[in-house]
ZAKE-553662 format. One line per field, with one value per residue (C-alpha): residue number from 1; residue in three letters; y, z, x. Coordinates in steps of 0.001 Angstrom, whole numbers. Last residue first. Layout:
resi: [NUM_...]
resn: [ALA_...]
Y: [Y_...]
Z: [Z_...]
X: [X_...]
REM end
This chain:
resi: [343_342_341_340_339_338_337_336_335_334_333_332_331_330_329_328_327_326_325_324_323_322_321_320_319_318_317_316_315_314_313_312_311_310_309_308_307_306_305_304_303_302_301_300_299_298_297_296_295_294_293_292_291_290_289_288_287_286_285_284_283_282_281_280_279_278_277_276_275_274_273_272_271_270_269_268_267_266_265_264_263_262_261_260_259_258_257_256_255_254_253_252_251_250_249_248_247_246_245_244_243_242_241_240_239_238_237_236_235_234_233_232_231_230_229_228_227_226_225_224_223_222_221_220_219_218_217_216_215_214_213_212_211_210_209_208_207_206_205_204_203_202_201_200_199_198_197_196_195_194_193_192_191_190_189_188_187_186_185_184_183_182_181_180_179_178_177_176_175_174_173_172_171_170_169_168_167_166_165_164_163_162_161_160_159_158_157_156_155_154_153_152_151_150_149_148_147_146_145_144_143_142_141_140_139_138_137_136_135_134_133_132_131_130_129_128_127_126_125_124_123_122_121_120_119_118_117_116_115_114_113_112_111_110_109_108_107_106_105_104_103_102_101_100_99_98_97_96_95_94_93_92_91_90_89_88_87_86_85_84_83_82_81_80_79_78_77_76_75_74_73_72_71_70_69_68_67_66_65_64_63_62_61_60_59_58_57_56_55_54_53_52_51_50_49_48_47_46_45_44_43_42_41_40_39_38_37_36_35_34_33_32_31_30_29_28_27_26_25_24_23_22_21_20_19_18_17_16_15_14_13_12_11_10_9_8_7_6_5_4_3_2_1]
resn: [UNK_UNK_UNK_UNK_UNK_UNK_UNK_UNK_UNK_UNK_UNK_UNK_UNK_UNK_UNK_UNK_UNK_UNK_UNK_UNK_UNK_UNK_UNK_UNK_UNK_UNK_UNK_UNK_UNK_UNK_UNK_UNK_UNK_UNK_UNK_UNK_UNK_UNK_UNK_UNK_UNK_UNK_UNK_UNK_UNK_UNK_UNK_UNK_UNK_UNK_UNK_UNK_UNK_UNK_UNK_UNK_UNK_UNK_UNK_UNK_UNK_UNK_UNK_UNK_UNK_UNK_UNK_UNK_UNK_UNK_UNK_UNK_UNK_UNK_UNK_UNK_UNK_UNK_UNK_UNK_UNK_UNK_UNK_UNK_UNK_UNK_UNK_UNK_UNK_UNK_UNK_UNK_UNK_UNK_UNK_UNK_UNK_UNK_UNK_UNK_UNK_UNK_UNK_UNK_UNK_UNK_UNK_UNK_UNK_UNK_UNK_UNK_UNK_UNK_UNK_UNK_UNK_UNK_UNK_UNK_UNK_UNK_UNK_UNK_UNK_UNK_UNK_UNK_UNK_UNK_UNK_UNK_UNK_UNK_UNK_UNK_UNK_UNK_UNK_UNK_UNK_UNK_UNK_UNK_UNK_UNK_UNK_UNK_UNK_UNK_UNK_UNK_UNK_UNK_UNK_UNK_UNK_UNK_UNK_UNK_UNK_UNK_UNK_UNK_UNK_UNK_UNK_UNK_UNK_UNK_UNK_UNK_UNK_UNK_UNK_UNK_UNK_UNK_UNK_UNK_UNK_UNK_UNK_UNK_UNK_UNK_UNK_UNK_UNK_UNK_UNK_UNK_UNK_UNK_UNK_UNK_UNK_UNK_UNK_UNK_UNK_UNK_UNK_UNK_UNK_UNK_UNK_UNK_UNK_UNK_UNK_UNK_UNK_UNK_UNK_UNK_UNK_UNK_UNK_UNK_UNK_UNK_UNK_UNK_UNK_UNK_UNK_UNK_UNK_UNK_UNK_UNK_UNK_UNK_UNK_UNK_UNK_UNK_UNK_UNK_UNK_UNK_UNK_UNK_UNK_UNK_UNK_UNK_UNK_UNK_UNK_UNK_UNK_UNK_UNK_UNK_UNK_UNK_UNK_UNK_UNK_UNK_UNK_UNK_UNK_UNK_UNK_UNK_UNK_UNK_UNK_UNK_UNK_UNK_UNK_UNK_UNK_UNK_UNK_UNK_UNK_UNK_UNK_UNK_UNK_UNK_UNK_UNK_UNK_UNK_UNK_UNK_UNK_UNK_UNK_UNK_UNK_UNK_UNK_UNK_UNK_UNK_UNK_UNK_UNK_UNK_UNK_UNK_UNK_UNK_UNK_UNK_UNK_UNK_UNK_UNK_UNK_UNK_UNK_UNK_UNK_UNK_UNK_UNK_UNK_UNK_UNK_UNK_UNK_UNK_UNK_UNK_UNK_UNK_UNK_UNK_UNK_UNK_UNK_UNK_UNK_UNK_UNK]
Y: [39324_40357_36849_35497_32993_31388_31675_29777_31208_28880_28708_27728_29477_33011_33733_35759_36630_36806_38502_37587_39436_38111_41904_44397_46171_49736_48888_46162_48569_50492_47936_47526_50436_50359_47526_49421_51947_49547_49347_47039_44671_44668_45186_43156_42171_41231_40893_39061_37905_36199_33420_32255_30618_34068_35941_38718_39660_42561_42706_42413_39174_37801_34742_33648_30123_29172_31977_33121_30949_32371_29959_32152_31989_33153_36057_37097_37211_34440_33234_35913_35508_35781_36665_37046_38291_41555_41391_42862_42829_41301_37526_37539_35885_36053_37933_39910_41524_42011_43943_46470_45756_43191_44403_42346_40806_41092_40361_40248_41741_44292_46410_50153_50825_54923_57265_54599_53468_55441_58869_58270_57277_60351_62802_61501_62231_59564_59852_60384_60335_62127_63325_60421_57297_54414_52704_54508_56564_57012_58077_56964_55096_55392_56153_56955_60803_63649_61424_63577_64035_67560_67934_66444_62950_60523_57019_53791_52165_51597_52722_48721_50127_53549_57328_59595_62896_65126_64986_64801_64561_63417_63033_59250_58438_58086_55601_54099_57141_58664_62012_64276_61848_63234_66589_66648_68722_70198_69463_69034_69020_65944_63989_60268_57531_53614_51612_48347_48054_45823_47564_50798_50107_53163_56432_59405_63205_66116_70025_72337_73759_73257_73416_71098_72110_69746_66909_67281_65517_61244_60578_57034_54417_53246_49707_48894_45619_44000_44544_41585_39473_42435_44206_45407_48722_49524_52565_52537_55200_53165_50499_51033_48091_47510_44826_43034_40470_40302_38072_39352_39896_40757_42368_45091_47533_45506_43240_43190_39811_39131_35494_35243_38560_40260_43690_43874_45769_47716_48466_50747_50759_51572_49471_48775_46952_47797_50614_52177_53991_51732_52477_50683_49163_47604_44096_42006_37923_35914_32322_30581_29735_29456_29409_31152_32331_33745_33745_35314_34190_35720_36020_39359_41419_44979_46615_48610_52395_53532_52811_54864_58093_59366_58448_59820_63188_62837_62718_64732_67565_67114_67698_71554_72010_70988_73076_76171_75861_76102_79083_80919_79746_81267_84794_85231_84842_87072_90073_89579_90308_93049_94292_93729_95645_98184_98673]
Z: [-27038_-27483_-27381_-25408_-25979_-23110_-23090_-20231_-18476_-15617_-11663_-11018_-13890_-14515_-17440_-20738_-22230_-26311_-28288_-30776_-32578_-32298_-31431_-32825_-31050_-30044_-26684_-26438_-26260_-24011_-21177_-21974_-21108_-17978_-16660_-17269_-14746_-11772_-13285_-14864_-16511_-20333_-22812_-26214_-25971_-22315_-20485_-17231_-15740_-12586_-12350_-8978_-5950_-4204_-2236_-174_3696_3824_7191_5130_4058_4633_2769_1041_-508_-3821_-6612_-9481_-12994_-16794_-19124_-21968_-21128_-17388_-19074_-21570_-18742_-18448_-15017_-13357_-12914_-9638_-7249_-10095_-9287_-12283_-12663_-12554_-12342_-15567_-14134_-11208_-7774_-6078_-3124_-5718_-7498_-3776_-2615_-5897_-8135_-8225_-8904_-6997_-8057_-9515_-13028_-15455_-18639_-19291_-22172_-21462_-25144_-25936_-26342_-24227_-20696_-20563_-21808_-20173_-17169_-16202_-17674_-15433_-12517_-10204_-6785_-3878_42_2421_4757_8180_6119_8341_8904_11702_10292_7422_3433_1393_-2214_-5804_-6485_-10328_-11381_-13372_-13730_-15689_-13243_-13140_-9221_-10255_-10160_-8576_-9907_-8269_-8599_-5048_-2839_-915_1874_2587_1055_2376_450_1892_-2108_-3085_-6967_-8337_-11327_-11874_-13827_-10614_-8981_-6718_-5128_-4008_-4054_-6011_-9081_-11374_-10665_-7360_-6816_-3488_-1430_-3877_-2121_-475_-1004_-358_-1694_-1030_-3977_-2623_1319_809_3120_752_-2064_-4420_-5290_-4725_-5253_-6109_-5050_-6196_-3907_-5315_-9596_-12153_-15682_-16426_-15056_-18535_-17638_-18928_-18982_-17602_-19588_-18185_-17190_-18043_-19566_-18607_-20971_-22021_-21456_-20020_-20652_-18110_-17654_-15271_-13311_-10800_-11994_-12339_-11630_-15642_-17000_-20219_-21766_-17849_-17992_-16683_-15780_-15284_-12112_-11453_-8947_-8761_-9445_-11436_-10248_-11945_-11368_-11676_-11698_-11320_-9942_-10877_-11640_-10107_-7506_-7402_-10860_-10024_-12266_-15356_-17228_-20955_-21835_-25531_-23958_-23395_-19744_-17021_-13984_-10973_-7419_-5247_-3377_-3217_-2405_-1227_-2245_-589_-1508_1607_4590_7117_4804_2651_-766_-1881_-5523_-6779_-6525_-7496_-6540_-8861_-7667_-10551_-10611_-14209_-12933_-9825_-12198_-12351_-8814_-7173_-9252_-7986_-4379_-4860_-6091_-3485_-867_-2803_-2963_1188_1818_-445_1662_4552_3652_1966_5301_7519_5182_5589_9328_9303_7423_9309_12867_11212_9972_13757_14960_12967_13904]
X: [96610_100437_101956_104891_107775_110273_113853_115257_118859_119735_120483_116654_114988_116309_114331_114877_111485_110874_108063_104921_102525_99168_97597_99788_103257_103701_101937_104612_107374_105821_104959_108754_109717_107586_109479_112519_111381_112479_115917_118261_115650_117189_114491_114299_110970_111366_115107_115896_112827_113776_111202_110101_111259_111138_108236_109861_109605_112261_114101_117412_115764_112825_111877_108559_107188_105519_106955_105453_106269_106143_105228_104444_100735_101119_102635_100322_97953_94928_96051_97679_101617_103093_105826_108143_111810_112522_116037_119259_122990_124039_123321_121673_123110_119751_121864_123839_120612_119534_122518_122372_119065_116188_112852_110435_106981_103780_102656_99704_101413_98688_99818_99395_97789_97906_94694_92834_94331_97243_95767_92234_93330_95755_93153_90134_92498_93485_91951_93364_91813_93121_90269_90970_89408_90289_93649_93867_97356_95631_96570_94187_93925_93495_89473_89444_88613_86663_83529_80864_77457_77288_78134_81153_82338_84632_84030_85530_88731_89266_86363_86230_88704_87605_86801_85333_85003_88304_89913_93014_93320_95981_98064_99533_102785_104650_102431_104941_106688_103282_102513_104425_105433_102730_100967_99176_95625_94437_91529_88670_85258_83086_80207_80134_77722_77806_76742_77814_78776_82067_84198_83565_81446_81842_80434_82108_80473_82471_82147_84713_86977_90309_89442_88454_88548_91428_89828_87642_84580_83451_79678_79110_77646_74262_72993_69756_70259_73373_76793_78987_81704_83010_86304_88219_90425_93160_94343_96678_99227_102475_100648_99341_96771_95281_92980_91796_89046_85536_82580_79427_76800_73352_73074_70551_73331_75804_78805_82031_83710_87205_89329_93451_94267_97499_96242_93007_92199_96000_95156_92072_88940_87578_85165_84723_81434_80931_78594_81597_82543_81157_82611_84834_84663_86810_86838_89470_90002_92546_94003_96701_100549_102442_100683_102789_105924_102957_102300_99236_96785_94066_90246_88528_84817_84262_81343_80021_78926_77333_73407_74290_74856_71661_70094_73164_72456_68977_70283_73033_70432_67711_70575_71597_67221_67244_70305_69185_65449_66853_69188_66493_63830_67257_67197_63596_63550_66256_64491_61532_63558_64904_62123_60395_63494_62688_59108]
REM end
């Protein structure tokens, strides 16, 4: 008789277990059905130099969320920073065109603005990142290699404060999280099992090349204060800070500057006149993209330093739409002043 309880007793406690796993997968699948309306796939054209083939153009796919129903979209800056043309593409498909309004590298994060907003898609709820703890469940939803509206579930790993993680993105907090992530996951949503996104999709760290459970995501709180409370100006370039050996190489005047690779079409920059480069070099081992402007001072801000460019991202974020500024250029052997507008 007492094994027979016992056996009882088990059987019970598998069907609870069963029947936990199947009510836990019902969940992420209507919590995927919730939020999928929020997830874009965001598809960009720009411009690569390469010693091979010159100037070319490439294209990136990443992904991003709808957070105002103005048409505001959050994404990763890496995705579309210095790219020329961007399209954020809707579930169902349809697609819109899209500009950048702010833009940090310094933490990835970027945010578009839509020409305008399709019918029936959904603004995404935004969490407190600060409430989020190691363990918790999380849900990703992105289009890795391409494959729109692709959904991962995975837990918090371990959480970064700024400038732990990843010497280029100083500015960013991180999550790490062991929810797959791939190529084609940039910039999209990470959310909790309540359905408010908590984080941006940064990047991985792989030895493959695939996603091997290190995946980072910029916290909801990062974003939110560089991308709304305060204006990180986008200025639309790429290039090479020039310092120490390679300020002397390029021969610069004061001992730094910023080398151009490019200038996005559209971008305060590429509107003052500002030129990228059209052919690459290596030197010291170092494959770099010259012919290009050497900015040598913006708004008023020497370029000495690699954080200087962020000064003067802040600068201009302190400055109103229309109002103009001043860039020093190194232009083939000679100082150019060109003129720039805050748009």
């Amino acid at each position: 008789m007492a094994l027979r309880t016992r056996v009882g007793a088990g059987l019970v406690g598998i069907l609870v277990a069963v029947g936990a796993l199947a009510a836990q997968a019902q969940d992420v699948g209507e919590l995927f059905r919730n939020i999928n309306p929020s997830v874009v796939v965001v598809r960009a054209k720009g411009r690569e130099v390469t010693a091979a083939r010159g100037i070319s153009t490439f294209k990136e796919t990443g992904s991003g969320v709808l957070i105002s129903a103005d048409g505001k979209v959050m994404t990763a800056a890496h995705v579309v920073h210095s790219m020329d043309e961007i399209t954020v593409e809707f579930l169902g498909g349809e697609t819109i065109g899209a500009r950048v309004i702010e833009s940090e590298p310094a933490a990835d994060v970027s945010l578009l603005q839509l020409e305008r907003v399709p019918t029936g898609a959904k603004v995404a709820r935004l969490g407190d990142s600060d409430n989020v703890r190691v363990g918790n469940q999380v849900v990703v939803v992105g289009a890795p290699y391409g494959l729109s509206y692709s959904l991962s579930v995975g837990w918090i790993s371990a959480k970064w404060p700024p400038n732990t993680v990843h010497r280029a993105m100083p500015l960013a907090e991180f999550f790490q999280t062991n929810a797959t992530i791939n190529t084609g996951n940039s910039g999209g949503p990470m959310f909790t099992m309540a359905g408010e996104v908590v984080g941006i999709v940064s990047h991985i760290i792989s030895k493959s090349g695939g996603s091997e459970g290190l995946g980072f995501v910029v916290t909801i709180k990062t974003a939110r204060e560089l991308l709304i409370e305060r204006k990180s100006i986008w200025g639309g370039l790429e290039g090479t800070m020039l310092t120490g050996e390679l300020a002397e190489i390029f021969n610069v005047p004061g001992g730094g500057g910023y080398l151009v690779k490019t200038a996005a079409k559209g971008s305060p920059a590429w509107n003052a006149g500002v030129l990228g480069g059209d052919r690459a070099a290596t030197i010291n081992g170092q494959e770099i993209v010259v012919h290009g402007d050497i900015i040598l001072e913006a708004a008023g801000i020497t370029l000495q330093a690699a954080d200087d460019m962020t000064k003067i991202r802040e600068k201009l974020g302190t400055m109103t739409a229309g109002q103009t500024f001043k860039f020093r250029v190194l232009r083939a052997g000679k100082v150019v002043e060109l003129t720039g507008t805050l748009p």
